[in-house]
C-alpha positions as CSV (number, residue, x, y, z in Angstrom):
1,X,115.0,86.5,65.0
2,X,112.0,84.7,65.9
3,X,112.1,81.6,67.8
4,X,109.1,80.4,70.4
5,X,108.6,76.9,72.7
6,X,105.3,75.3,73.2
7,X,103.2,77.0,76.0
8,X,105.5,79.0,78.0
9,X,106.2,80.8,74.5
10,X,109.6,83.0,75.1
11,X,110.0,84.2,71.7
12,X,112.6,87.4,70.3
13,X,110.8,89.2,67.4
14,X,113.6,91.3,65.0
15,X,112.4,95.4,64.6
16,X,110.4,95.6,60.9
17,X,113.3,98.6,59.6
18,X,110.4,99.7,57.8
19,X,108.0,100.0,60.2
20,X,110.3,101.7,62.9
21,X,109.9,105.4,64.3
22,X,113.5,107.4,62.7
23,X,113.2,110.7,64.1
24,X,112.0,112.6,67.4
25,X,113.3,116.2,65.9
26,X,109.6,117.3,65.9
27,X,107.1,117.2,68.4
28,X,105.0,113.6,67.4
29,X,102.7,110.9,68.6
30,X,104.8,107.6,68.5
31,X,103.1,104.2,69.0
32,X,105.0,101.8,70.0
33,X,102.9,98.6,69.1
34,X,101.7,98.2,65.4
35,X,100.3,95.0,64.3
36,X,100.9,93.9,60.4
37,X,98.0,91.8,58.7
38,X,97.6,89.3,56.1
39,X,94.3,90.0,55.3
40,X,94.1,85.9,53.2
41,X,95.5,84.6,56.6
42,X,94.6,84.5,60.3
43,X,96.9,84.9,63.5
44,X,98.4,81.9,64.9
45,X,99.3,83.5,68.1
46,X,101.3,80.5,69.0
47,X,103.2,80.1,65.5
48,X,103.2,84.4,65.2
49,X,104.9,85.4,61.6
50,X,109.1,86.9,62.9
51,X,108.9,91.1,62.6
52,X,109.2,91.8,58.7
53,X,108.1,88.5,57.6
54,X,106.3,89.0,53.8
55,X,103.3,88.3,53.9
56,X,103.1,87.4,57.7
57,X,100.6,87.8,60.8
58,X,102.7,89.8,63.1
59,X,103.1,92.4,66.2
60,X,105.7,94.4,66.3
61,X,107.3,96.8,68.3
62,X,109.1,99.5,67.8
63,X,110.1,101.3,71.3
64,X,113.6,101.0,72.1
65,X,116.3,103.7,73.3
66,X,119.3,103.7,71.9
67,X,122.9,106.3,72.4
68,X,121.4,107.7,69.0
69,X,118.8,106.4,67.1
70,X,120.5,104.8,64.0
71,X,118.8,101.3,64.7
72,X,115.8,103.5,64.1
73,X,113.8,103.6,67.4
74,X,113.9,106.5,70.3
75,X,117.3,108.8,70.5
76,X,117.4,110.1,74.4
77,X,114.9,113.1,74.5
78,X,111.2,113.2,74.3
79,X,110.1,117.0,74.4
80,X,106.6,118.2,73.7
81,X,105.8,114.7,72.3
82,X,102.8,111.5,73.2
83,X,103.7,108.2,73.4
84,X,101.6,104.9,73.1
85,X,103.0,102.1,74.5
86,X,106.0,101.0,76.0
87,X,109.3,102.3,75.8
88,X,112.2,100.3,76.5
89,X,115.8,101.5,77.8
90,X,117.2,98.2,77.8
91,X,119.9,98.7,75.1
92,X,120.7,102.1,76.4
93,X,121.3,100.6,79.9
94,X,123.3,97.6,78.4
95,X,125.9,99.2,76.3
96,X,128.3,99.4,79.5
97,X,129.9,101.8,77.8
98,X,131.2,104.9,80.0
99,X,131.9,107.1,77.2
100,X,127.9,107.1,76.2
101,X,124.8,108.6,78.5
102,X,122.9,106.4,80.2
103,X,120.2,109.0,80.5
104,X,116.6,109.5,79.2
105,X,114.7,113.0,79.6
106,X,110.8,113.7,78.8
107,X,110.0,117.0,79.0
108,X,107.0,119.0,77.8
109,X,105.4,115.1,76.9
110,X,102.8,112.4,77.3
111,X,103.8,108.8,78.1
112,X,100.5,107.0,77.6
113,X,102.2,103.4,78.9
114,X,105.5,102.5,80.7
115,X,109.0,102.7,80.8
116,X,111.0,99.6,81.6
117,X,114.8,98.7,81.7
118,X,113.7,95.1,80.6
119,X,113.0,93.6,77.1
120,X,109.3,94.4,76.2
121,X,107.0,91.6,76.7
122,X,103.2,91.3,75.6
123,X,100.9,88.1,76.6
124,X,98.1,86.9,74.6
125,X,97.0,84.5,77.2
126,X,98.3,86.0,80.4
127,X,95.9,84.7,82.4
128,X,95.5,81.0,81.2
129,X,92.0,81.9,79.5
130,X,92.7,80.1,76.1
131,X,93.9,76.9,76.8
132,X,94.0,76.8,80.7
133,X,97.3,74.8,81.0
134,X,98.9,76.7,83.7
135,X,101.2,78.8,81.6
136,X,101.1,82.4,80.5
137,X,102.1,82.5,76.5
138,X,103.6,85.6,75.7
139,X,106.1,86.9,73.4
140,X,109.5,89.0,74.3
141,X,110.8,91.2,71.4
142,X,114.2,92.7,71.1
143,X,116.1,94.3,68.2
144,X,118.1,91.3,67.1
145,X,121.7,92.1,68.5
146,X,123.3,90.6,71.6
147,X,124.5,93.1,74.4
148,X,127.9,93.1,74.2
149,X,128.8,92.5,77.8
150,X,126.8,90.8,80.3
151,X,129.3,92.3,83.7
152,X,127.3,94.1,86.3
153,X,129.1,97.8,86.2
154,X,128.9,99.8,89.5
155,X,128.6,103.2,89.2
156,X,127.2,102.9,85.3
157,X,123.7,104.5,87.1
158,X,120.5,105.3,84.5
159,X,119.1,108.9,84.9
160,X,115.9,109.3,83.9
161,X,115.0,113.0,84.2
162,X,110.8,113.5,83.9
163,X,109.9,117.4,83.7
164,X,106.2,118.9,82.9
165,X,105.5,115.7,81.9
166,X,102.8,112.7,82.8
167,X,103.6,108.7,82.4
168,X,100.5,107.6,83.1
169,X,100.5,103.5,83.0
170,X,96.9,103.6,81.2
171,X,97.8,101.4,78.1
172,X,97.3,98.0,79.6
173,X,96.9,96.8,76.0
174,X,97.3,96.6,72.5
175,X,94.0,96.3,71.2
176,X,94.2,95.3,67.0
177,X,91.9,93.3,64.4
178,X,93.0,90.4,63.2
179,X,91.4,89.9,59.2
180,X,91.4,86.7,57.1
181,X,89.6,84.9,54.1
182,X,87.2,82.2,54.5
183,X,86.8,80.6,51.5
184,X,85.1,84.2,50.0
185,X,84.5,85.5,52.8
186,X,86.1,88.1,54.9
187,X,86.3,87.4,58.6
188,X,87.6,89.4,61.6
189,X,89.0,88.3,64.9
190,X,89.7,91.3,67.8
191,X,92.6,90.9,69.6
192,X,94.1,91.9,72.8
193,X,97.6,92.0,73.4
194,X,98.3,92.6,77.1
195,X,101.2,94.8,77.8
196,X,100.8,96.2,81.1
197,X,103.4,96.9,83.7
198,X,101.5,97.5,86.4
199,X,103.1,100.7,87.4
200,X,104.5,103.0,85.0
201,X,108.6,103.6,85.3
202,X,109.7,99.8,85.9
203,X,113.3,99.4,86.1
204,X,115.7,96.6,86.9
205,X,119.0,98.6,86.8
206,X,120.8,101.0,89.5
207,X,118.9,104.3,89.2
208,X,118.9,107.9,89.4
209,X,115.1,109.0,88.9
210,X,114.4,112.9,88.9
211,X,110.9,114.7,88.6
212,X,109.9,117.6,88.8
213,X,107.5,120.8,87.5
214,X,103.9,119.3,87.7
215,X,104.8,115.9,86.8
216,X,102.7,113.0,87.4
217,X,103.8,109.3,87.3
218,X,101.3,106.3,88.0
219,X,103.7,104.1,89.9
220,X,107.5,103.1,90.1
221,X,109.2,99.5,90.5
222,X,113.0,99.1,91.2
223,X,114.3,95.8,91.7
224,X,118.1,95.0,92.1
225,X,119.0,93.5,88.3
226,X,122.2,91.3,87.8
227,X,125.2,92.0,89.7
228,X,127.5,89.6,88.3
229,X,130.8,91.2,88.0
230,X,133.9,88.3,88.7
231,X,136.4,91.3,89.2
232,X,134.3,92.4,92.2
233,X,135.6,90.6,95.5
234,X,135.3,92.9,98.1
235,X,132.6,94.7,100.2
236,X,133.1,98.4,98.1
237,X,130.0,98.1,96.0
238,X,126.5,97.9,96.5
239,X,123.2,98.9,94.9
240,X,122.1,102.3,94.3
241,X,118.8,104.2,93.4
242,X,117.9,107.4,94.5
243,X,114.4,109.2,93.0
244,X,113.7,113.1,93.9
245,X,110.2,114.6,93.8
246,X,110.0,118.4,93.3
247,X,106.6,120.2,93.5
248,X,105.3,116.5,91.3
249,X,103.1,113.6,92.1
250,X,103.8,110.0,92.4
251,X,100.7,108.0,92.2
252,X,100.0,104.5,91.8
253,X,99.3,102.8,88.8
254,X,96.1,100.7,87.2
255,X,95.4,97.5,88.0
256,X,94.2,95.2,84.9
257,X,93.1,96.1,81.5
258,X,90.4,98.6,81.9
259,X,87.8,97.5,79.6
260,X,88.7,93.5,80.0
261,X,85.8,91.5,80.6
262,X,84.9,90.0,83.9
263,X,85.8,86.7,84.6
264,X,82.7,84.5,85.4
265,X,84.4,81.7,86.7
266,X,87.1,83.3,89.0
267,X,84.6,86.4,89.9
268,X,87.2,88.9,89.5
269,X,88.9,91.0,86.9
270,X,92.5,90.0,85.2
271,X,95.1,92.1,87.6
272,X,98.2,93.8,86.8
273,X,101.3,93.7,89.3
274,X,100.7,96.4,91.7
275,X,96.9,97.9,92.5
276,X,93.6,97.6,93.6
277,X,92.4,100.7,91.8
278,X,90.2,101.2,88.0
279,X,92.7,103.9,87.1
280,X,96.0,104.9,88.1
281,X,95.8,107.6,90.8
282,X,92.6,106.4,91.9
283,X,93.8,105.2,95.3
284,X,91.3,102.4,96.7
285,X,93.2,101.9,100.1
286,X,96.1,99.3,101.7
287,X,97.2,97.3,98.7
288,X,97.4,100.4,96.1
289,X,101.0,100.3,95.7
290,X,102.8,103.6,94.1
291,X,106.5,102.6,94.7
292,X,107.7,99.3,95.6
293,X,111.4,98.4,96.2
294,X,112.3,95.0,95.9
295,X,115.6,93.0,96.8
296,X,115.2,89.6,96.0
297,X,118.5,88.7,93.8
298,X,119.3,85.3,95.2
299,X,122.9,85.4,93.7
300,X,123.7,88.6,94.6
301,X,126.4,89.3,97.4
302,X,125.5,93.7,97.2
303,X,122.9,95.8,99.4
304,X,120.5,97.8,97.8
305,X,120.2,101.4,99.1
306,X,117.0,103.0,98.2
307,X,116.7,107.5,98.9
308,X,113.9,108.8,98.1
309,X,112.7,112.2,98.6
310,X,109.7,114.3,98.2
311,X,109.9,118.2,98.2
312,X,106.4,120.0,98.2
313,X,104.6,117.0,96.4
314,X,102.4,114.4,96.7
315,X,102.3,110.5,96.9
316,X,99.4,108.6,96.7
317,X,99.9,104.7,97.4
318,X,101.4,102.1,99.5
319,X,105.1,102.4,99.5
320,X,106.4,98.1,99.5
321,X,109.7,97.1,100.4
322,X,110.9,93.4,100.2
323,X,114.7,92.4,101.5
324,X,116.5,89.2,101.1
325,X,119.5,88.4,102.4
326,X,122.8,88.5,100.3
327,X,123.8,85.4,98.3
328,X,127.1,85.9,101.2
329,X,125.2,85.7,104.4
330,X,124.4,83.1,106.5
331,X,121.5,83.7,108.7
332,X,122.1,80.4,110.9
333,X,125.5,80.9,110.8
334,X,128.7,78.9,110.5
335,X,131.1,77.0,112.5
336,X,134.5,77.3,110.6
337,X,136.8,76.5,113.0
338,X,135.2,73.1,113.9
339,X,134.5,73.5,117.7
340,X,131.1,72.5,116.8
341,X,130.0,76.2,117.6
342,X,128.9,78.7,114.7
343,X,130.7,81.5,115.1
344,X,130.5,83.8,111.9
345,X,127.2,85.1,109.8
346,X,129.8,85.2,107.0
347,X,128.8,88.1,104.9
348,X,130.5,91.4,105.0
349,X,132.9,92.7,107.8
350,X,130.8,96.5,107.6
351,X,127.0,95.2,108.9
352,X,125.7,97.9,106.9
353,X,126.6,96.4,103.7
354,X,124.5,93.7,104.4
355,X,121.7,95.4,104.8
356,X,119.2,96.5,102.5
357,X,117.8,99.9,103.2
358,X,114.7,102.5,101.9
359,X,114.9,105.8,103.2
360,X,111.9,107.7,102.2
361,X,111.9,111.6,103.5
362,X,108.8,113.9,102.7
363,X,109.6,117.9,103.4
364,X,108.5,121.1,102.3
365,X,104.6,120.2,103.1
366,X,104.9,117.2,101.2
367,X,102.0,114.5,101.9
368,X,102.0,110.4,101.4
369,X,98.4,109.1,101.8
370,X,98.9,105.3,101.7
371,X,100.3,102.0,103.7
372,X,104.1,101.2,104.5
373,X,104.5,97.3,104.4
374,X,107.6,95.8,104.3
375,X,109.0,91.9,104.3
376,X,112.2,91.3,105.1
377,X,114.7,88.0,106.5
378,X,115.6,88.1,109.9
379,X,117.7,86.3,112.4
380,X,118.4,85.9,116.1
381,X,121.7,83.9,115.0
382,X,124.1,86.5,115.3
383,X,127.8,85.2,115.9
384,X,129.7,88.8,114.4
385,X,126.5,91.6,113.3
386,X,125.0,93.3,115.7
387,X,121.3,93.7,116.3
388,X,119.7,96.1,113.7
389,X,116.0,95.7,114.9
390,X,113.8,94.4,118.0
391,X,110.8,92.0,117.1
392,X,108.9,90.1,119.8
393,X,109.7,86.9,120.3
394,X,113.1,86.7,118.0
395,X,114.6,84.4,120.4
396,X,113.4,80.8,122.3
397,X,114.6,78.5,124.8
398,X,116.3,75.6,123.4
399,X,114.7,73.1,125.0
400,X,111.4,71.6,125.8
401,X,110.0,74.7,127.6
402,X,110.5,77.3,124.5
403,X,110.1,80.2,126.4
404,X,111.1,83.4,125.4
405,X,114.4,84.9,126.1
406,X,114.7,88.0,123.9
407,X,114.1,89.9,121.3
408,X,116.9,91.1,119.1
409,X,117.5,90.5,115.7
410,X,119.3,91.3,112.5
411,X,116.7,92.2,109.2
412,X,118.1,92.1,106.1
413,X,116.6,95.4,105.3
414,X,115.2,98.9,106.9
415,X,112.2,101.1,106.3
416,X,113.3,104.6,107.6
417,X,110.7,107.3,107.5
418,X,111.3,111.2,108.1
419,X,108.8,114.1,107.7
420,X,109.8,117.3,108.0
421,X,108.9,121.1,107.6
422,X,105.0,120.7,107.7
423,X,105.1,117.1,105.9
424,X,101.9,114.7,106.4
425,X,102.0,111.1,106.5
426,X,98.1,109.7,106.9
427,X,98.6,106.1,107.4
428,X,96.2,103.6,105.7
429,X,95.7,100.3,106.9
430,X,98.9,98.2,108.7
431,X,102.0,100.1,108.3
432,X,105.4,99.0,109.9
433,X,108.4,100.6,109.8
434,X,112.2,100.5,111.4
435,X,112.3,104.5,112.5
436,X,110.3,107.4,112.1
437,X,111.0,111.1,112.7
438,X,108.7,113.6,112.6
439,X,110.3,117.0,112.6
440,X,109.4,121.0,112.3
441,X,105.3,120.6,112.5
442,X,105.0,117.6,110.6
443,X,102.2,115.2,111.4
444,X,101.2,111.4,110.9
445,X,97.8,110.5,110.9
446,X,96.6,107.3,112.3
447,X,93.3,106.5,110.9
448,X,91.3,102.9,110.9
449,X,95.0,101.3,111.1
450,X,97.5,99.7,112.7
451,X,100.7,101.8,112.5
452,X,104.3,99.7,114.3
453,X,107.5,101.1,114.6
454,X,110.2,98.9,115.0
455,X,112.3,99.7,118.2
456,X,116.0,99.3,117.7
């Protein structure tokens, strides 16, 4: 299936059978991205050949996890092998099928590139260089099949178990050359084909993330996904991801493609998602995010509830948190039993499961070098929460003097922090957070930075 629109190109490429990885019994290099060329013909990057075309111009991928691997990419476990590219859990975390694992383990391997719940995409004009009309063109491939059921299903959690292993979010692109005929003559175009995540475990679905034994990862996204479910009316559900460092490193992850040119006429380099750094792990300072949480589902009614915990392991990088309220809540409130007076936030009846929450606990001598920055809604309207959080100046005068009359509010969200058994936080440039323990000769380090805690 090929399909594409003018500029903002979103086009679905079908796998080439022939051209698809079918095993993973051996330890093997696997790369993901291929590009097929017909060498009479150049690439039309905005009228690209479908996968499998004869006789076409085309990229194609070949990175997706499946139950098993009949459709001929990735089965479940990578152990002892490299991988060049992307992979791509999306049909494993779309089945929503209970009787299958929604699990992924590398062991013993190599990642050279991402992991992401979502359908690969690669941009050949990310940054508006070709035809500077405001759009990114890019293409999104799947495998040519539908997922079967488009229902949100709580408690249908992806575990992705890394052991021994590195994902190290340093293939920014597929780099290929392009060959044609010219009359005679044999030409050559190099290409770039940008398919950088920005961090390297991305991942739009609940989420059970485990590492351990001398890993290293360059970065991890979770965002709340689709929670569309029409059977779910009350307040029993929300969100949940939970990722558990053991004697491992987190680290963030690169920033642009490493050897793209410089831009003359914006003076900087093309930049990913996340980073100020060359090279992931190579933490610049504030800005250098390694995990960022990010709750900003406008149609969703759930809370997500972030855990994350570090045992005798390192993170390097800002840790980012962004909260939005729940599609149910109304921050002004609402007047519903027409007294003219609001009197409910709406929302659910448990204030808790209308908030948005990352816990992040270091212990065991753990260390975090790197900025906590969160953004979350607040409100001083509060007709039936309670106050969750203090900020100055929450609450004005209604009238022409506007002075200030207090201080309590209700966040969407809350960044707790707890280090404990000779943990080290050293804080780098404006951190904020809701609470923070420091327990059994632990230590944070305030150094050239503002560090807030938010009183409650």
């Amino acid at each position: 299936m090929h399909s594409w629109k003018k500029k903002l190109v979103v086009s679905q490429l079908a796998l080439a059978c022939t051209l698809a990885i079918t095993s993973q019994a051996n330890a093997t290099t696997y790369d993901t991205w291929t590009y097929y060329d017909n060498p009479t013909t150049a690439l039309d990057w905005n009228n690209m050949d479908a996968a499998g075309t004869v006789d076409g111009n085309y990229v194609n991928y070949s990175g997706f996890v499946y139950y098993n691997n009949a459709n001929g990419d990735f089965d479940q476990t990578f152990n002892g092998d490299t991988v060049n590219g992307t992979i791509s859990t999306y049909y494993l975390n779309h089945d929503y099928n209970d009787a299958t694992s929604n699990e992924l383990n590398i062991s013993n391997s190599v990642i050279h590139g991402s992991i992401t719940s979502m359908l690969p995409i690669g941009y050949y004009d990310r940054c508006d260089t070709l035809d500077h009309d405001g759009y990114s063109e890019y293409y999104r491939f799947n495998n040519g099949t539908d997922t079967v059921d488009g229902n949100w299903y709580d408690g249908d959690v992806f575990t992705l178990n890394i052991a021994n292993s590195t994902i190290d979010d340093d293939y920014e692109a597929f780099y290929f050359t392009d060959s044609y005929k010219d009359g005679d003559v044999t030409k050559y175009t190099n290409e770039t084909f940008d398919v950088s995540e920005g961090v390297a475990v991305n991942l739009d679905v609940e989420s059970n993330i485990n590492i351990s034994n001398n890993s290293r990862v360059a970065g991890i996204a979770l965002s709340q996904g689709n929670t569309y479910n029409n059977t779910y009316t009350t307040e029993s559900h929300n969100w949940d991801n939970n990722i558990n460092v053991f004697d491992s490193t987190v680290t963030s992850g690169s920033d642009y493609i490493l050897d793209s040119a410089y831009n003359t006429d914006t003076g900087t380099f093309g930049t990913g998602h996340f980073g100020n750094s060359d090279e992931p792990s190579d933490y610049t300072g504030a800005g250098d995010v390694a995990l960022s949480f990010t709750d900003d589902n406008g149609a969703s009614d759930y809370a997500m509830k972030n855990n994350v915990y570090f045992s005798n392991s390192t993170l390097m990088g800002d840790v980012k948190f962004t909260s939005n309220w729940n599609a149910n809540f109304d921050a002004d409130g609402d007047d519903t039993n027409g007294d003219g007076v609001p009197d409910t936030n709406h929302g659910w009846a448990d204030d808790g499961l209308n908030v948005d929450e990352l816990n992040l606990t270091l212990d065991n001598g753990s260390k975090w070098v790197g900025q906590a920055t969160y953004t979350v809604d607040t409100t001083s309207r509060m007709y039936d929460v309670e106050t969750n959080s203090l900020t100055p100046g929450a609450t004005l005068e209604d009238n022409a003097w506007n002075r200030i009359v207090g201080n309590e509010v209700f966040q969407s969200g809350v960044f707790n922090v707890t280090l404990n058994n000779g943990s080290e936080w050293d804080t780098v440039g404006d951190s904020t957070v809701d609470t923070l323990a420091v327990n059994n000769g632990s230590q944070v380090n305030v150094s050239n930075s503002d560090f807030n805690i938010r009183p409650h």
